[in-house]
C-alpha positions in Angstrom: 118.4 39.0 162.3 116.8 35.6 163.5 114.9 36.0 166.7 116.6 33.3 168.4 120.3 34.7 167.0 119.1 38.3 168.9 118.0 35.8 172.0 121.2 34.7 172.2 123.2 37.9 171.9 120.8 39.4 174.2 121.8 36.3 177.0 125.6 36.2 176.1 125.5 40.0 177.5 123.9 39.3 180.6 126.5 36.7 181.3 129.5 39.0 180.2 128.1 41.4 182.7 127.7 38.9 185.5 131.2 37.8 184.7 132.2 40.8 185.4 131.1 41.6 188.3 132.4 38.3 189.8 136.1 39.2 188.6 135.3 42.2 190.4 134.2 40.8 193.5 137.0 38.6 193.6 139.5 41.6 192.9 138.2 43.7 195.7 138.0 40.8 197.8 141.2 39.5 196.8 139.2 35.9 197.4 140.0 34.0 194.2 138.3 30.6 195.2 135.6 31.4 192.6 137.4 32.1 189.7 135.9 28.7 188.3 132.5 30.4 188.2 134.3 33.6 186.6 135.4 31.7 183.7 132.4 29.5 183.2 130.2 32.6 183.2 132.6 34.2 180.5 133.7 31.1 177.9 130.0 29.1 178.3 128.0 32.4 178.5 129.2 35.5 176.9 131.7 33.7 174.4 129.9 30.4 173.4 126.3 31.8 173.5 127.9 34.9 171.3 129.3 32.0 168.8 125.6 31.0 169.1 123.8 33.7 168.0 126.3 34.3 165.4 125.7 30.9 163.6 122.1 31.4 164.1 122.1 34.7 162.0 124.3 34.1 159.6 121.5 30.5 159.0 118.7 31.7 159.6 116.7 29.0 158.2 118.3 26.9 160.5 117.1 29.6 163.9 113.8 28.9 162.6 113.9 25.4 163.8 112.0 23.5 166.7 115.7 22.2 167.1 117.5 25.2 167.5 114.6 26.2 169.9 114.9 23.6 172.0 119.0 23.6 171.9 118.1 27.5 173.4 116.8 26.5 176.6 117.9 23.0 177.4 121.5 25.1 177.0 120.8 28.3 178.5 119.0 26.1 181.7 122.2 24.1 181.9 124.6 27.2 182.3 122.0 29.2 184.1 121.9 26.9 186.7 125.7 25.8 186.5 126.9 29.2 186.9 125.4 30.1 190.7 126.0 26.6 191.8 129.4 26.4 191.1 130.1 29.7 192.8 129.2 28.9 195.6 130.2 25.4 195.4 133.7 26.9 194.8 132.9 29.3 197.6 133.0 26.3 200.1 129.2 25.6 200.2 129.7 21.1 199.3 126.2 21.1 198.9 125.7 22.4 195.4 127.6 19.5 193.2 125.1 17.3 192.4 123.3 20.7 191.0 126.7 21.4 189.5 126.7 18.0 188.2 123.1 17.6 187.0 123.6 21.1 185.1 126.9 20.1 183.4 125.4 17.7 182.2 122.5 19.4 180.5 124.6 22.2 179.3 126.2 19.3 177.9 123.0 18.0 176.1 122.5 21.7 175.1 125.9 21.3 172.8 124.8 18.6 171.6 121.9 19.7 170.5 123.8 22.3 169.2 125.7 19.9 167.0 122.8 18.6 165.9 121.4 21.2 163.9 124.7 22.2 162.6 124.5 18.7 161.4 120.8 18.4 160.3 119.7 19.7 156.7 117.5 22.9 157.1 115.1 24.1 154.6 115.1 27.7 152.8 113.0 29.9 154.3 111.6 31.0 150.9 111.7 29.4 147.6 113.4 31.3 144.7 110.6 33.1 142.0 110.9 31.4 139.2 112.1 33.9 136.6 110.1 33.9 133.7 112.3 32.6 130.6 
């Protein structure tokens, strides 16, 4: 498996987890204000980064790229940052959206990154032997 693919799997667990334990908190607490973040964490983190890191292994070619490199971390930033920020902007703390803004809109550019190298051309990793004929 690609590297970055495993990177991402690797991520999309740490935000399952941390999903988790804010549907927990908010269960106990029976304070659902945050259920925003809860969600976030769970469709941008666990399930899209999972989508991720399943393209990536199944192109592998394509992982290899300074592209899908890049679309890594300007994305992961992007809903690293988002995720906190809008908890406890949803929490009550006003102060956090412009960082909820700032961060949507580089998880944004992390998608669209993300498009990009679905729609760019990679190169095989390896060239075919030629079979003797």
């Amino acid at each position: 498996m690609p590297r970055l693919a495993n990177l991402y799997f690797k991520t999309a667990i740490c935000f399952l987890i941390l999903g988790i334990i804010m549907g927990l908190q908010m269960s106990i607490s029976h304070h659902y204000a945050t259920s925003g973040a809860h969600a976030h964490s769970n469709l941008l983190g666990w399930v899209t980064m999972a989508i991720f890191g399943g393209y990536y292994a199944l192109n592998p070619a394509k992982a290899e790229t300074r592209l899908a490199q890049l679309q890594y971390w300007v994305y992961t930033a992007g809903v690293t940052v988002m995720i906190p920020s809008l908890y406890l902007l949803l929490g009550g703390n006003a102060a956090m959206e412009p960082l909820v803004a700032i961060s949507s809109v580089v998880t944004f550019a992390g998608v669209l990154l993300f498009a990009g190298v679905i729609f760019t051309r990679a190169k095989p990793i390896a060239e075919p032997a030629a079979v003797p004929g």
